[in-house]
PDBQT receptor file of N, H, CA, C and O in Angstrom, charges set to zero:
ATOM      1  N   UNK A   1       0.835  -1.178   0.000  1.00  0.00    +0.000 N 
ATOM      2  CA  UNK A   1       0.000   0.000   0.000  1.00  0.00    +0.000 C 
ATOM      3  C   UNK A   1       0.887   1.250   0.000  1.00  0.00    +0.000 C 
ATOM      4  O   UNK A   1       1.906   1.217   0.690  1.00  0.00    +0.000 OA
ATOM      5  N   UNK A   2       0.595   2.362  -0.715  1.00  0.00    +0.000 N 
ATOM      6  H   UNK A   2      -0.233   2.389  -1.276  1.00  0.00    +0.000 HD
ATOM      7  CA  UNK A   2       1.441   3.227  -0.874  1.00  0.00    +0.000 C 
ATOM      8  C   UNK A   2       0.905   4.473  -0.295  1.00  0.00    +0.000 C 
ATOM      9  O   UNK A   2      -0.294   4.724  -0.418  1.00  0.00    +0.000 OA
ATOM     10  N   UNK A   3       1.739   5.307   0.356  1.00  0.00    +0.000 N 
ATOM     11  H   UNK A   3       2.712   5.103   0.456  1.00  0.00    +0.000 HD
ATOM     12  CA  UNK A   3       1.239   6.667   1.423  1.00  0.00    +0.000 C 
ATOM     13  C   UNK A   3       0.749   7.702   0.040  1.00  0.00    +0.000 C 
ATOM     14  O   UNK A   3       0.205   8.788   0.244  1.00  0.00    +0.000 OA
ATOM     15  N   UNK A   4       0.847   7.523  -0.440  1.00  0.00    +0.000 N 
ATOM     16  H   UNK A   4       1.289   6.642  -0.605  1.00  0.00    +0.000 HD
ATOM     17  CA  UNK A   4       0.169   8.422  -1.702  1.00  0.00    +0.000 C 
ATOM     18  C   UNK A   4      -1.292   8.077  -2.923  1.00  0.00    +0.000 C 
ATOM     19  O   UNK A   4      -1.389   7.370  -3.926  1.00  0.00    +0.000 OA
ATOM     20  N   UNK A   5      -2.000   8.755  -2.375  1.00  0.00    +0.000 N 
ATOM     21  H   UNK A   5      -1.922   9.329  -1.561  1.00  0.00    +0.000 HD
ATOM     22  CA  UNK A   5      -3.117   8.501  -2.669  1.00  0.00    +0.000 C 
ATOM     23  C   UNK A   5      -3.515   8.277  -4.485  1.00  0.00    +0.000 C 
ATOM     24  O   UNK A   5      -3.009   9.101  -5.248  1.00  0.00    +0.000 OA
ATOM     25  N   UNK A   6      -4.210   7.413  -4.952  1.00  0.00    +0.000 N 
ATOM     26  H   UNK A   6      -4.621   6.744  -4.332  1.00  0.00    +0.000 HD
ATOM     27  CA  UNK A   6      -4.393   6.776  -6.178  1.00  0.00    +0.000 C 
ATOM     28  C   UNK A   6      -5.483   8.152  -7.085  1.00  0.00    +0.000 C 
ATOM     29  O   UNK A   6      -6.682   8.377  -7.243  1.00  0.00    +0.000 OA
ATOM     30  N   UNK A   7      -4.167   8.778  -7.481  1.00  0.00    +0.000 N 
ATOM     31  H   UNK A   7      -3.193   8.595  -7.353  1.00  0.00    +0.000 HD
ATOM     32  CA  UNK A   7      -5.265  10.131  -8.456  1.00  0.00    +0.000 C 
ATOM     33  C   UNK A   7      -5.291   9.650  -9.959  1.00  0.00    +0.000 C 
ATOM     34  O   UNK A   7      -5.428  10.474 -10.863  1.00  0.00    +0.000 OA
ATOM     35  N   UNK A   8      -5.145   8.180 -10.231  1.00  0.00    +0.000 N 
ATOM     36  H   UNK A   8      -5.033   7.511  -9.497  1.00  0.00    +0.000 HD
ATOM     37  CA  UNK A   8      -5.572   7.878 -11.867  1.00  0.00    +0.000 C 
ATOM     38  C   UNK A   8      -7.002   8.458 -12.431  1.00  0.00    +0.000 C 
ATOM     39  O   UNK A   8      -7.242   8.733 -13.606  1.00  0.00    +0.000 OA
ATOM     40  N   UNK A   9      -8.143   8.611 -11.001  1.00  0.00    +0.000 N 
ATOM     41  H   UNK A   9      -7.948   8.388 -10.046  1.00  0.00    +0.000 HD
ATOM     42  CA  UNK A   9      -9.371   8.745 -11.981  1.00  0.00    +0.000 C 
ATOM     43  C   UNK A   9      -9.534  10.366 -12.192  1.00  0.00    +0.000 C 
ATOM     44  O   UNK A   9     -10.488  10.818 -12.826  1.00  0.00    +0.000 OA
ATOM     45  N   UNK A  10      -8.751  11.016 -11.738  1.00  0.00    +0.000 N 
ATOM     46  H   UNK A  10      -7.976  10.649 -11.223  1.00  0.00    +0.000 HD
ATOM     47  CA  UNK A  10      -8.628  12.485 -11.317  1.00  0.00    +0.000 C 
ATOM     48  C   UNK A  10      -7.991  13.295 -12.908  1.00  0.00    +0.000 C 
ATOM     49  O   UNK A  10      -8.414  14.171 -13.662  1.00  0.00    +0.000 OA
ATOM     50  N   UNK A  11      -6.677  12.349 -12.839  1.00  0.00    +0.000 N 
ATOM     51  H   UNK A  11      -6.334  11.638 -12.226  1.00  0.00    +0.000 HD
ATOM     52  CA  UNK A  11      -6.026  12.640 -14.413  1.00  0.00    +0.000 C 
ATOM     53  C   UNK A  11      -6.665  12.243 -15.465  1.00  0.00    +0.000 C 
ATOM     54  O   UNK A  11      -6.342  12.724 -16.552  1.00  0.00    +0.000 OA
ATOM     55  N   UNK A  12      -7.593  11.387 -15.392  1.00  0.00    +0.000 N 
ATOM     56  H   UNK A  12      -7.855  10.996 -14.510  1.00  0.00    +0.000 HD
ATOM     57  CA  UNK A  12      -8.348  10.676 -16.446  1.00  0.00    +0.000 C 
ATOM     58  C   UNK A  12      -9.807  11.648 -16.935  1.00  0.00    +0.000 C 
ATOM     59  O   UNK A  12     -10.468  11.614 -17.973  1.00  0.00    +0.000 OA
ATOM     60  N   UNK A  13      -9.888  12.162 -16.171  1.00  0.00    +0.000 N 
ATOM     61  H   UNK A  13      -9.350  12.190 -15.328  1.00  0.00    +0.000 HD
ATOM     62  CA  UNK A  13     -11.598  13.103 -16.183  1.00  0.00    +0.000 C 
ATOM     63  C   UNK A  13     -11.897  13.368 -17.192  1.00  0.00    +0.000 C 
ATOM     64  O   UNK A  13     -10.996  13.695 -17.964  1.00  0.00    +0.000 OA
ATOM     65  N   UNK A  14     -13.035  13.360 -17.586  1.00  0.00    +0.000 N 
ATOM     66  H   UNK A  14     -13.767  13.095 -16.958  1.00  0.00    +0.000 HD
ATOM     67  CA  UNK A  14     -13.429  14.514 -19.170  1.00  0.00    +0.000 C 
ATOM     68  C   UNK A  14     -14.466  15.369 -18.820  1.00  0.00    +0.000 C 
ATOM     69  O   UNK A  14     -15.658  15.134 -18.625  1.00  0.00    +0.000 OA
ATOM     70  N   UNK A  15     -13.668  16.652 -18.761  1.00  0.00    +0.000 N 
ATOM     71  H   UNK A  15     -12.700  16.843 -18.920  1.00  0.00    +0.000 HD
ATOM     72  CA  UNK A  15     -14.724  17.798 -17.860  1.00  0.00    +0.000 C 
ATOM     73  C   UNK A  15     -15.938  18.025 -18.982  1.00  0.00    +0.000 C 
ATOM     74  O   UNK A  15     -17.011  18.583 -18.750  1.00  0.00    +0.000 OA
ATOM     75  N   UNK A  16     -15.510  17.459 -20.252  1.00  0.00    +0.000 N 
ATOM     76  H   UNK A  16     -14.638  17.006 -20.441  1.00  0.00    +0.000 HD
ATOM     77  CA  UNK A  16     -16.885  18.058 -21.257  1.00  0.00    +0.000 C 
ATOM     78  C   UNK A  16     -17.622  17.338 -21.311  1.00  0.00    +0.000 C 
ATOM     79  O   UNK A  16     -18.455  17.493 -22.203  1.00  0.00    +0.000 OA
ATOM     80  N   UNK A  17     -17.728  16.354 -20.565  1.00  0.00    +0.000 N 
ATOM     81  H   UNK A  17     -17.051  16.228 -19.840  1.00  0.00    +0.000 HD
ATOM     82  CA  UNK A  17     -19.025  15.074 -19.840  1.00  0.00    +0.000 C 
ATOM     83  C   UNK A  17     -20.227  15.915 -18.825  1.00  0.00    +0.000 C 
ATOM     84  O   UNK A  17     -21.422  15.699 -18.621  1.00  0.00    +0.000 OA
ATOM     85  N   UNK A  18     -19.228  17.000 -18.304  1.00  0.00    +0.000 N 
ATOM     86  H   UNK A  18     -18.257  17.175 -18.470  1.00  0.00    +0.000 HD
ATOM     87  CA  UNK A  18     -20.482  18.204 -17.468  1.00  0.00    +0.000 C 
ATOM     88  C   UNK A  18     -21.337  18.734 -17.938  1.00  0.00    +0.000 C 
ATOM     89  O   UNK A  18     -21.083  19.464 -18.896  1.00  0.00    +0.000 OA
ATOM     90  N   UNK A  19     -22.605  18.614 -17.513  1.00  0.00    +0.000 N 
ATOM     91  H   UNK A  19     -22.811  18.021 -16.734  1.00  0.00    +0.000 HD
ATOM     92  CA  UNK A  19     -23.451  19.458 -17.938  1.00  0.00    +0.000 C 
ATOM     93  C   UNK A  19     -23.694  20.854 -17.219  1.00  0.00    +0.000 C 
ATOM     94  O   UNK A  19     -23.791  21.276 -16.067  1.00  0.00    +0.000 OA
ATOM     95  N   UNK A  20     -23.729  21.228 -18.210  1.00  0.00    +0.000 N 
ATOM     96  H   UNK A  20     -23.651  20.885 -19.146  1.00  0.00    +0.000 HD
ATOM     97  CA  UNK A  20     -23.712  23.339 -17.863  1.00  0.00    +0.000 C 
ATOM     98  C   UNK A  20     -24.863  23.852 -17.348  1.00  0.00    +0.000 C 
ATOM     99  O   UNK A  20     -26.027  23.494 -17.528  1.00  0.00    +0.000 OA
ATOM    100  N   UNK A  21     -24.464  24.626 -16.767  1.00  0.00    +0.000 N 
ATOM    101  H   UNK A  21     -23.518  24.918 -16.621  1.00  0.00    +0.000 HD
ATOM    102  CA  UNK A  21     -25.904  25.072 -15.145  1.00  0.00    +0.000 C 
ATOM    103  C   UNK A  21     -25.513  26.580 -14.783  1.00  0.00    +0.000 C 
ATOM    104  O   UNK A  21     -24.398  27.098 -14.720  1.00  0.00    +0.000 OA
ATOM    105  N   UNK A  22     -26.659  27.067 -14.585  1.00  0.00    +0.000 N 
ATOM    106  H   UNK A  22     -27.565  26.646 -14.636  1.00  0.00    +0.000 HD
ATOM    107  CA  UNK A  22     -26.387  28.833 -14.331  1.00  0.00    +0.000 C 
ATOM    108  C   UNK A  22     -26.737  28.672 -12.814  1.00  0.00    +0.000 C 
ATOM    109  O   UNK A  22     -27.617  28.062 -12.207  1.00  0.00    +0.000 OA
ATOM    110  N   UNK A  23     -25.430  29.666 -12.364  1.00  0.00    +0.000 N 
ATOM    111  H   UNK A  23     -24.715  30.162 -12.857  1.00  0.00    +0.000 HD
ATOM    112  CA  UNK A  23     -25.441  29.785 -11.044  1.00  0.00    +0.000 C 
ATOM    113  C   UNK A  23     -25.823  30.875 -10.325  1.00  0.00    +0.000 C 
ATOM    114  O   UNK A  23     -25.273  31.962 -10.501  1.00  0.00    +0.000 OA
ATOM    115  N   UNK A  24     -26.797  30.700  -9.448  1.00  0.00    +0.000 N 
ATOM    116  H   UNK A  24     -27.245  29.817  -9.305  1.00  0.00    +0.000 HD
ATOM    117  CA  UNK A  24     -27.057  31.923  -8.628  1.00  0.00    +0.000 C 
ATOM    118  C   UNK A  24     -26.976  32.044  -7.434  1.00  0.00    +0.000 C 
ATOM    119  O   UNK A  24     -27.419  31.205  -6.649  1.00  0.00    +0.000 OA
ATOM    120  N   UNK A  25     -26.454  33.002  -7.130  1.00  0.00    +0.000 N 
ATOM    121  H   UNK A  25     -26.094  33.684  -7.768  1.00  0.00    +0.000 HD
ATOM    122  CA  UNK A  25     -26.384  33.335  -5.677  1.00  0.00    +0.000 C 
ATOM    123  C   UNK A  25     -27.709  32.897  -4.426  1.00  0.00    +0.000 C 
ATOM    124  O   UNK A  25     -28.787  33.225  -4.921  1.00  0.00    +0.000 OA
ATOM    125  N   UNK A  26     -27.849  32.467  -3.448  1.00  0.00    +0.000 N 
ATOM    126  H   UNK A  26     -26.973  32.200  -3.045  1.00  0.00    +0.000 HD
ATOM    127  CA  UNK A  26     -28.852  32.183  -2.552  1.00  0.00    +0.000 C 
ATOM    128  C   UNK A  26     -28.405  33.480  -1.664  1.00  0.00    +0.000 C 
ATOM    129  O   UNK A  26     -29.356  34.044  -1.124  1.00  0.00    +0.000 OA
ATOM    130  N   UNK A  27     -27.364  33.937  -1.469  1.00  0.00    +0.000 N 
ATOM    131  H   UNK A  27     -26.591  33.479  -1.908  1.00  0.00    +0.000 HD
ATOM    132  CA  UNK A  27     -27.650  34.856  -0.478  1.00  0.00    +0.000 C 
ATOM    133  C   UNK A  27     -26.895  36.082  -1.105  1.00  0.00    +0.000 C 
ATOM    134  O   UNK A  27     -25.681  36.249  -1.218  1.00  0.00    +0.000 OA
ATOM    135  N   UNK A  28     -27.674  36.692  -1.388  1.00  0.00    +0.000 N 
ATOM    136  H   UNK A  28     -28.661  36.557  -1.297  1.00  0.00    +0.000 HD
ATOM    137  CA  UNK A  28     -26.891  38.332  -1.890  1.00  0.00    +0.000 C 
ATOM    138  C   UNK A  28     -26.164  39.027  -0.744  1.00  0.00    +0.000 C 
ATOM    139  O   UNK A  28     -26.575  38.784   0.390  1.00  0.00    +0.000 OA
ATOM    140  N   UNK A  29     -25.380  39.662  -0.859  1.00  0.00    +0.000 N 
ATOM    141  H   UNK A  29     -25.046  39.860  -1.781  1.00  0.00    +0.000 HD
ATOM    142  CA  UNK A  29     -25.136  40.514  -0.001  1.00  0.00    +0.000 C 
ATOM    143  C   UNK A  29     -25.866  42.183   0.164  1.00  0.00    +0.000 C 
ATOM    144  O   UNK A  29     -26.052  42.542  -0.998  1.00  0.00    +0.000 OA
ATOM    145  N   UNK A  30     -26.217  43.019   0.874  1.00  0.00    +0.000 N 
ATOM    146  H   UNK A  30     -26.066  42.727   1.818  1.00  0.00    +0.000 HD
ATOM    147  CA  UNK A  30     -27.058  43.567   1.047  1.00  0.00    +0.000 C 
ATOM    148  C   UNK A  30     -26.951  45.007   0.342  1.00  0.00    +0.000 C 
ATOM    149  O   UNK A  30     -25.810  45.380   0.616  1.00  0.00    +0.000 OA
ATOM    150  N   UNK A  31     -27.338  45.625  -0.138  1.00  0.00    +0.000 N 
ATOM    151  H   UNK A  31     -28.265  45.323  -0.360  1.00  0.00    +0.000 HD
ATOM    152  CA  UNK A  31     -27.078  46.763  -0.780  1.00  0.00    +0.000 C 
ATOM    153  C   UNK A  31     -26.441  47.830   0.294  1.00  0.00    +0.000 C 
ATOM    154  O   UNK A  31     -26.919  47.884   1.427  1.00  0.00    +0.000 OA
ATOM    155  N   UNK A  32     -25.331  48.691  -0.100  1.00  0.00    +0.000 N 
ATOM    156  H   UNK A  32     -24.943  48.647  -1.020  1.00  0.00    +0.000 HD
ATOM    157  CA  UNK A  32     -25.002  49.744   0.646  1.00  0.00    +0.000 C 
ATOM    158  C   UNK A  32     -26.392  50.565   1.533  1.00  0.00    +0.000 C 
ATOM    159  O   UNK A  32     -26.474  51.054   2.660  1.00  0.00    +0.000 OA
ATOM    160  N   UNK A  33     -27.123  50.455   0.677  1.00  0.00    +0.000 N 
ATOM    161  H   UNK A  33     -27.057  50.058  -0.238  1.00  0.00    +0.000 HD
ATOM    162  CA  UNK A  33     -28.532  51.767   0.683  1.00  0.00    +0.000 C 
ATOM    163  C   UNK A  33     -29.087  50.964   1.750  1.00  0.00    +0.000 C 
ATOM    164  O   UNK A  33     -29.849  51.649   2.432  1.00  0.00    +0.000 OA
ATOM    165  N   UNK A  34     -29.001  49.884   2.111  1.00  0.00    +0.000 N 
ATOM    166  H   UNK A  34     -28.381  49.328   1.557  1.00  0.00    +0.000 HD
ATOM    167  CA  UNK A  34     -30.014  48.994   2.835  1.00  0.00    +0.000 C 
ATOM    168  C   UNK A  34     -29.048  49.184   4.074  1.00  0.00    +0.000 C 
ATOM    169  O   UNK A  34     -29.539  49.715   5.070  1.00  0.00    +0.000 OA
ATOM    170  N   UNK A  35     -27.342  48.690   4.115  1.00  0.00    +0.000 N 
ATOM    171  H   UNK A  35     -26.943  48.258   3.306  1.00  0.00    +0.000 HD
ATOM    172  CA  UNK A  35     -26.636  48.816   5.273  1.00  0.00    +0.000 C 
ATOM    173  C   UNK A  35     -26.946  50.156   5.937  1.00  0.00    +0.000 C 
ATOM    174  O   UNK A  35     -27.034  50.141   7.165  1.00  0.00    +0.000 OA
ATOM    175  N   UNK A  36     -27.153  51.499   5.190  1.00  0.00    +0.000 N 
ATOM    176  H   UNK A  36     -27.082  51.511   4.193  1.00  0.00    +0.000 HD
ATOM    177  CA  UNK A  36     -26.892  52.740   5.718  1.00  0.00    +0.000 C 
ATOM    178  C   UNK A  36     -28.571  52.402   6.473  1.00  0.00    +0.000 C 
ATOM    179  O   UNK A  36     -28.641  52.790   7.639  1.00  0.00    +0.000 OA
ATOM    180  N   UNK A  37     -29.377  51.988   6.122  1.00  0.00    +0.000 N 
ATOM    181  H   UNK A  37     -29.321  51.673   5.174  1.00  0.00    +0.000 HD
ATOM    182  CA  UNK A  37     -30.879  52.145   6.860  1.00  0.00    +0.000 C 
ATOM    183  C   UNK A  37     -30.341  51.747   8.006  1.00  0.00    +0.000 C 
ATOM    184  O   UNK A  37     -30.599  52.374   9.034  1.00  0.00    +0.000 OA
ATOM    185  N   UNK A  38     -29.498  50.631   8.026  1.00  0.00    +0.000 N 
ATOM    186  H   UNK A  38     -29.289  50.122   7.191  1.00  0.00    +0.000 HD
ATOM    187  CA  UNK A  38     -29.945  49.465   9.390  1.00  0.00    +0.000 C 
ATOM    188  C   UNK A  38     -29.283  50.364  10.092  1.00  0.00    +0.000 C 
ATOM    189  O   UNK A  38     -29.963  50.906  10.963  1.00  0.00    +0.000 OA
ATOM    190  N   UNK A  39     -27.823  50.817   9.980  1.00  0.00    +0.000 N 
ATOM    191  H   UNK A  39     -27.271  50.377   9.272  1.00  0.00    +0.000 HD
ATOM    192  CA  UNK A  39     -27.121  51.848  10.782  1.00  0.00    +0.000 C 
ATOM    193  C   UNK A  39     -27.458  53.285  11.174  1.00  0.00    +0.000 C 
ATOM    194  O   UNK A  39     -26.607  54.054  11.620  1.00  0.00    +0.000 OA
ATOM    195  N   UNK A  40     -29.078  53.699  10.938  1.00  0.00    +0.000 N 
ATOM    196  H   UNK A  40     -29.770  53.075  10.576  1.00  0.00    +0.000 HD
ATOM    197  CA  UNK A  40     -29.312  54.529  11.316  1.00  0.00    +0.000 C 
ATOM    198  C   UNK A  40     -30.404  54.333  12.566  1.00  0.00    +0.000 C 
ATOM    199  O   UNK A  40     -30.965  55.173  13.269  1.00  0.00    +0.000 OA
ATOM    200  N   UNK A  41     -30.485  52.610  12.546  1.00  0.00    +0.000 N 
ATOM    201  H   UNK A  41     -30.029  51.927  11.975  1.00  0.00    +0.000 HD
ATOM    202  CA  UNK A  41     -31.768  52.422  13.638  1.00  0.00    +0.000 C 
ATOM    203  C   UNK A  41     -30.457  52.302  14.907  1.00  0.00    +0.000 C 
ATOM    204  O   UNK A  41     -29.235  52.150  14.881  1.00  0.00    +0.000 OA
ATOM    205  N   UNK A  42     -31.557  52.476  16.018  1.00  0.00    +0.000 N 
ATOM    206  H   UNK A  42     -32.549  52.600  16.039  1.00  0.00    +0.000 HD
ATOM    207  CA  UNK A  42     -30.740  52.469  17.320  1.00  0.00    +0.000 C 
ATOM    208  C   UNK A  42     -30.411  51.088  17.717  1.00  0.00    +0.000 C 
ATOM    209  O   UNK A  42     -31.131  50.181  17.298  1.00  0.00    +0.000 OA
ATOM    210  N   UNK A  43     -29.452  50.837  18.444  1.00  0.00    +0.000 N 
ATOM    211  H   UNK A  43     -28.867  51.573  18.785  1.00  0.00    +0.000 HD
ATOM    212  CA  UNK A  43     -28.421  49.689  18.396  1.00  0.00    +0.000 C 
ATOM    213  C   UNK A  43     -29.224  48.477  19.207  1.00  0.00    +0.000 C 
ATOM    214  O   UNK A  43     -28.745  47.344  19.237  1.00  0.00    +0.000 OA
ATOM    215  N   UNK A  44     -30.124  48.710  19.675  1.00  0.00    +0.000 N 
ATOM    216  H   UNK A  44     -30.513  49.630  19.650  1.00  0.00    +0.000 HD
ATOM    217  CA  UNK A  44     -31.266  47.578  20.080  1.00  0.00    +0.000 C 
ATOM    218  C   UNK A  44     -31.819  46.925  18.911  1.00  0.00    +0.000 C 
ATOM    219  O   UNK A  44     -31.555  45.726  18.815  1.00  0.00    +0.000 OA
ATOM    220  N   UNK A  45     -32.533  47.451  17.994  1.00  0.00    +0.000 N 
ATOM    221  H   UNK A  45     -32.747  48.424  18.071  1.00  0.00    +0.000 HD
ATOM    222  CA  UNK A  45     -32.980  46.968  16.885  1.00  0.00    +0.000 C 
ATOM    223  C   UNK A  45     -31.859  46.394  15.681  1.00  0.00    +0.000 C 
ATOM    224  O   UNK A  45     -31.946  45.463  14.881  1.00  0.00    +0.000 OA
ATOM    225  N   UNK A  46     -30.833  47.349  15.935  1.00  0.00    +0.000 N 
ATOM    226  H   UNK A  46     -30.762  48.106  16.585  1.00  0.00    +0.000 HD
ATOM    227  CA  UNK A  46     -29.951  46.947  14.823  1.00  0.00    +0.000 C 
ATOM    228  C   UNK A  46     -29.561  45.043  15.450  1.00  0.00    +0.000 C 
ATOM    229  O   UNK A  46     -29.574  44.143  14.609  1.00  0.00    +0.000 OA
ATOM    230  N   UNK A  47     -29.247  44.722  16.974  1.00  0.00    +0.000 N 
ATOM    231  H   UNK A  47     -29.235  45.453  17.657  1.00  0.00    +0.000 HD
ATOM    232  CA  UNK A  47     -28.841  43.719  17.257  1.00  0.00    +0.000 C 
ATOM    233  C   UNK A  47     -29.812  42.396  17.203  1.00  0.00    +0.000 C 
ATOM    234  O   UNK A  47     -29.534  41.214  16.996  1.00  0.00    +0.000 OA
ATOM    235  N   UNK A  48     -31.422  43.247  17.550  1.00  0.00    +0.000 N 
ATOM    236  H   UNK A  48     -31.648  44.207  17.718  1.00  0.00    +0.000 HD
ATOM    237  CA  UNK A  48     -32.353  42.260  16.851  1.00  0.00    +0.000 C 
ATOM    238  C   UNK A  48     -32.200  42.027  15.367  1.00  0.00    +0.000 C 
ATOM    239  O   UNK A  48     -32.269  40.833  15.078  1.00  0.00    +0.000 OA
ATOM    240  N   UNK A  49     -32.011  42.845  14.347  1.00  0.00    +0.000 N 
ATOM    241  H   UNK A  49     -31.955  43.816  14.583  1.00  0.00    +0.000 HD
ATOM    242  CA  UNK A  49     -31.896  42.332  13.404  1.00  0.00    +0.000 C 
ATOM    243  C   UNK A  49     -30.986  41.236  12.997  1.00  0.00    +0.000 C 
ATOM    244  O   UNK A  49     -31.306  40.337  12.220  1.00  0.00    +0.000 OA
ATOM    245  N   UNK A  50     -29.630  41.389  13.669  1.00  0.00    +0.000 N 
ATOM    246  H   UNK A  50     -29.370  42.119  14.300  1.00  0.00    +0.000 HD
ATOM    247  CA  UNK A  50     -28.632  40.783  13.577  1.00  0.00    +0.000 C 
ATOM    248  C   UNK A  50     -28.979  39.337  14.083  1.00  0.00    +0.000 C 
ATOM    249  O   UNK A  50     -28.410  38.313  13.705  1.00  0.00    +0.000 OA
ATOM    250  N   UNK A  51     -30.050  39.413  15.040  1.00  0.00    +0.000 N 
ATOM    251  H   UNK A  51     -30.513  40.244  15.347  1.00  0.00    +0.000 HD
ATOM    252  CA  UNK A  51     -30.147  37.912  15.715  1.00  0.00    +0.000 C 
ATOM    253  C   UNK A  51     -31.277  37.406  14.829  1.00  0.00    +0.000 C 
ATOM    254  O   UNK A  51     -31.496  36.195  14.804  1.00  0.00    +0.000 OA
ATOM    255  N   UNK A  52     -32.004  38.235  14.108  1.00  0.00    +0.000 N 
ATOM    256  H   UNK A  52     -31.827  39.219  14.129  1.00  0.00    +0.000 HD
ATOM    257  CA  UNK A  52     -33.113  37.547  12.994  1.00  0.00    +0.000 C 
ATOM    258  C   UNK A  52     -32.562  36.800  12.580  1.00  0.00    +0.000 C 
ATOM    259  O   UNK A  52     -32.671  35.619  12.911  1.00  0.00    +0.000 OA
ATOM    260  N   UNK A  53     -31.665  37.301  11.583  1.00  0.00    +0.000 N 
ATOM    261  H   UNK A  53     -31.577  38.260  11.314  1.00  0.00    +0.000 HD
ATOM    262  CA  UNK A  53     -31.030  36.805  10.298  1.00  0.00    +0.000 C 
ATOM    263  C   UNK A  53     -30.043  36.169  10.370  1.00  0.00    +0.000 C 
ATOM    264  O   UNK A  53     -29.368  35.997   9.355  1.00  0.00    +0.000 OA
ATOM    265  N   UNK A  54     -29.663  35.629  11.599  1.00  0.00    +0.000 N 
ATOM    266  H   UNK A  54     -30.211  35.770  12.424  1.00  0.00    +0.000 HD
ATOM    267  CA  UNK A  54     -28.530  34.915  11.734  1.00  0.00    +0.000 C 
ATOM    268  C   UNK A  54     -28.663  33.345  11.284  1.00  0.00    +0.000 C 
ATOM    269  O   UNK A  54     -29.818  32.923  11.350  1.00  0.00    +0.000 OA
ATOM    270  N   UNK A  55     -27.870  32.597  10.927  1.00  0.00    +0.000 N 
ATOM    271  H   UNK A  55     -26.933  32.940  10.874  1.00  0.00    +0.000 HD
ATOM    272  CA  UNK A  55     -28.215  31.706  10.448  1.00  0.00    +0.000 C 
ATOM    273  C   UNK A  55     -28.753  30.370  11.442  1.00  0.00    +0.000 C 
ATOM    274  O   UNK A  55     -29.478  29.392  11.267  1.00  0.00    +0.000 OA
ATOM    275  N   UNK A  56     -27.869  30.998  12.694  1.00  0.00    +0.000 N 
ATOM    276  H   UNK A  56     -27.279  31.793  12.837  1.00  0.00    +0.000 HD
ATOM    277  CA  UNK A  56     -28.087  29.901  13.697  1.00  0.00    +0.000 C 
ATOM    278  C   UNK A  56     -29.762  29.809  14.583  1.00  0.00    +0.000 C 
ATOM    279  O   UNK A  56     -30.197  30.849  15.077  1.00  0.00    +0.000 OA
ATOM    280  N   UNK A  57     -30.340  28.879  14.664  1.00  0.00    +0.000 N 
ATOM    281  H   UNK A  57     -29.986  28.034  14.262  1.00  0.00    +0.000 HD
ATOM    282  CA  UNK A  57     -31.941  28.989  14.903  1.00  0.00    +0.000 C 
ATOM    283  C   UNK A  57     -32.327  29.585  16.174  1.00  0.00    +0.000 C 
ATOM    284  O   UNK A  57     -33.407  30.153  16.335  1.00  0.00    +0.000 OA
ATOM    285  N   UNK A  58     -31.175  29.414  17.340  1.00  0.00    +0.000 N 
ATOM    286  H   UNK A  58     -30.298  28.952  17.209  1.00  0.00    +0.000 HD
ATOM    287  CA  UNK A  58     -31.843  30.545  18.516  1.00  0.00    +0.000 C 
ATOM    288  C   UNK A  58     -30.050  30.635  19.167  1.00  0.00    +0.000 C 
ATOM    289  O   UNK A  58     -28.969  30.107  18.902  1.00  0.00    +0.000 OA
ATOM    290  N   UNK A  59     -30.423  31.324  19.830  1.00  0.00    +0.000 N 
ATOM    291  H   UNK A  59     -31.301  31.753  20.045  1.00  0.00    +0.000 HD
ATOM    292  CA  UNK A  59     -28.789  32.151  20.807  1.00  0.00    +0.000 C 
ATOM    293  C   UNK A  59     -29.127  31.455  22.447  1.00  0.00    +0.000 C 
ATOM    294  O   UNK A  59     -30.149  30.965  22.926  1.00  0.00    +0.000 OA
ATOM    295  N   UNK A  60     -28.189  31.612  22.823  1.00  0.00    +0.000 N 
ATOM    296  H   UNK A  60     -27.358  32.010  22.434  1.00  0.00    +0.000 HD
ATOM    297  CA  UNK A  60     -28.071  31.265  23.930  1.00  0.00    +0.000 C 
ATOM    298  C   UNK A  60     -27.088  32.335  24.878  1.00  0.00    +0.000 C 
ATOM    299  O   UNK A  60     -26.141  31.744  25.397  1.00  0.00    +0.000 OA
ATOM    300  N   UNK A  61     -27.158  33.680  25.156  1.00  0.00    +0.000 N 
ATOM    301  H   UNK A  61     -27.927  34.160  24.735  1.00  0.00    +0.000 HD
ATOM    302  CA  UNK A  61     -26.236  34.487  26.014  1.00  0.00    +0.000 C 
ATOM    303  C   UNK A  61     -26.267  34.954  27.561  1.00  0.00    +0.000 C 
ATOM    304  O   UNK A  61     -25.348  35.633  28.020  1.00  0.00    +0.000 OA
TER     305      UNK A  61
C-alpha cells in the first residue's frame, strides 16, 4: 500500500461530460442603501436584526 493517494481517476476526467448550469447566488449581499438604513436604527434593533437573520436557529447568552 502506498502513502500516496491513487489520483488515476482524477487525471483521467473529461470535464466536457459536465453538464452546464447557471449559477445563482442564494444569499446576496445587502445593498449599501439597505446597510446605511440598518445603521441609522438604534443599536437595540440593529442587534435584533442581527439575531433575525442569523443563520443559527436561537442564541443562547
Amino acid at each position: 500500500m502506498s502513502d500516496k493517494p491513487d489520483v488515476s481517476e482524477v487525471t483521467n476526467f473529461d470535464k466536457s461530460k459536465l453538464k452546464k448550469t447557471e449559477t445563482q447566488e442564494k444569499n446576496p449581499l445587502p445593498s449599501q442603501e439597505s446597510r446605511s438604513r440598518v445603521q441609522q436604527l438604534p443599536h437595540c434593533l440593529r442587534r435584533l436584526i442581527r439575531i433575525l437573520t442569523s443563520p443559527v436557529s436561537f442564541h443562547s447568552h
